[in-house]
Every structure is written in C-alpha cells, then in structure tokens.
C-alpha positions as CSV (number, residue, x, y, z in Angstrom):
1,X,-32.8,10.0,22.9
2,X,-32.7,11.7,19.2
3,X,-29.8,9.4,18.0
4,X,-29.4,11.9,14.9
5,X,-27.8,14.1,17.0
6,X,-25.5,11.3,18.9
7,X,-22.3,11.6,19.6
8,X,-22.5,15.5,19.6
9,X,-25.5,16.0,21.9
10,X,-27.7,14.2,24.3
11,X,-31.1,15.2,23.3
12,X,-34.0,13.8,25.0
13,X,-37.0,13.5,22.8
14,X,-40.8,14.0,23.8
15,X,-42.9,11.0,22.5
16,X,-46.1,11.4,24.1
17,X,-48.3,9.6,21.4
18,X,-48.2,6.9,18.7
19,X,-48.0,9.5,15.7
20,X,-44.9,10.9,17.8
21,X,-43.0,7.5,18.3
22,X,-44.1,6.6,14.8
23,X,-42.1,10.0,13.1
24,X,-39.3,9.5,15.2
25,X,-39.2,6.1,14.3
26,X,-39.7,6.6,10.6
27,X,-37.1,9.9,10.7
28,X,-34.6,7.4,12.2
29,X,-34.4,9.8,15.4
30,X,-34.9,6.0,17.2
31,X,-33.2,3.6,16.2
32,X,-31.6,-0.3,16.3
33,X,-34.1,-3.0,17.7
34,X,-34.0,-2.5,21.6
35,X,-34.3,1.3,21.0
36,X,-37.2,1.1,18.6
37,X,-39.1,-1.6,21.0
38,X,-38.3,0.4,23.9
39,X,-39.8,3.4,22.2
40,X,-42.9,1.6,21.2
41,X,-43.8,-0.3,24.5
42,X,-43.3,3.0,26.5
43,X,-45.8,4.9,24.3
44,X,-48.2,1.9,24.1
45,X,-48.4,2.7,28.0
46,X,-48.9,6.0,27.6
47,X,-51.2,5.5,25.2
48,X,-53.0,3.1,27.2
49,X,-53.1,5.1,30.1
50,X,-55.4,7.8,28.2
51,X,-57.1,5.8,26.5
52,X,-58.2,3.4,29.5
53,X,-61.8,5.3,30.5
54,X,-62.8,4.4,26.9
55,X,-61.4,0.3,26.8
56,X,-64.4,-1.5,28.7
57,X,-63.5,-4.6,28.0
58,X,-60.6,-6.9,27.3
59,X,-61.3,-7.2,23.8
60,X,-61.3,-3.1,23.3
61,X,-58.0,-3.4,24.6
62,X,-56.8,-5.9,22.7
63,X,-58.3,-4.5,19.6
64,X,-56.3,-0.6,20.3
65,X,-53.0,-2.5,21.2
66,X,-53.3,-4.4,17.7
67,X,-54.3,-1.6,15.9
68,X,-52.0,1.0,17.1
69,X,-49.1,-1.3,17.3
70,X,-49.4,-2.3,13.5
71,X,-49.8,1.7,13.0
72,X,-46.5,1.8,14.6
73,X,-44.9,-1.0,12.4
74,X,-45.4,1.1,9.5
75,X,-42.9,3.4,10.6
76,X,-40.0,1.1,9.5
77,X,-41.2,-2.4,8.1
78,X,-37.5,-4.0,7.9
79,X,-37.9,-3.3,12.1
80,X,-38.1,-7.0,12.3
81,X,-37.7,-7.4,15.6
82,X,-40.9,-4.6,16.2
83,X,-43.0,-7.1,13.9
84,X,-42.2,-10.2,15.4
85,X,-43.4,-8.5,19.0
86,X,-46.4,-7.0,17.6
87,X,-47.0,-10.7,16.2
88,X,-46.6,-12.1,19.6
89,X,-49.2,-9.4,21.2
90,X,-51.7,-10.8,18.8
C-alpha cells in the first residue's frame, strides 16, 4: 500500500524483491513499524522462495536471511523495531 498517496488513493504497490521493499522503504512509500515488518517478512518469502534451489543447507539460509535482512535495515536505520527483529533472526 503506497502510503504517499493515502488518504487520496489506494494504490497497491509491487515488491517483488529486496531492492524493491528496500526503495519503498527508504522513499517512505511503507511506512510505521507493522507496515515496514510486514513488508520485509513478505519479501524475505518471496525472496526465499527463488532463491531456495541454490540454499543447500541450513547455514546458506541462514547466511541469505542475515545478509538480505541487514540490506533491508539500511533502508531506514531509526526502523527500530525492523532492527530488533533482524537481531532476533540472528
């Protein structure tokens, strides 16, 4: 939901992948805590449902959730509620 355009319009917004989430993050398009962790843990399951022929093991896993979730952090670092739940995934 592109919250720019709120209460005007209701505007759906495409995230498909983590550069995605992390623009409309950063653009404030997403926004407030459950919005923003909503956004990030439904594109870390898209994300992980590509990406699952290349994680072997539990530790590639763990290593592409880590990295791509601390990506995503960067998008907004006063999102303290985003880094306390990346904290907790590690």
């Amino acid at each position: 939901l592109d919250q720019l355009l709120l209460p005007g319009s209701t505007v759906f917004l495409p995230i498909p992948d983590f550069v995605t989430c992390w623009t409309a993050i950063k653009d404030m398009n997403v926004r407030g805590a459950p919005a923003i962790a909503i956004a990030a843990a439904l594109v870390l399951a898209v994300e992980l449902d590509k990406a699952k022929a290349t994680l072997a093991t539990p530790s590639a896993v763990a290593s592409f959730v880590v990295e791509n979730m601390d990506y995503l952090c960067t998008s907004r670092p006063t999102a303290v509620n985003l880094g306390e739940a990346v904290e907790r995934l590690k």
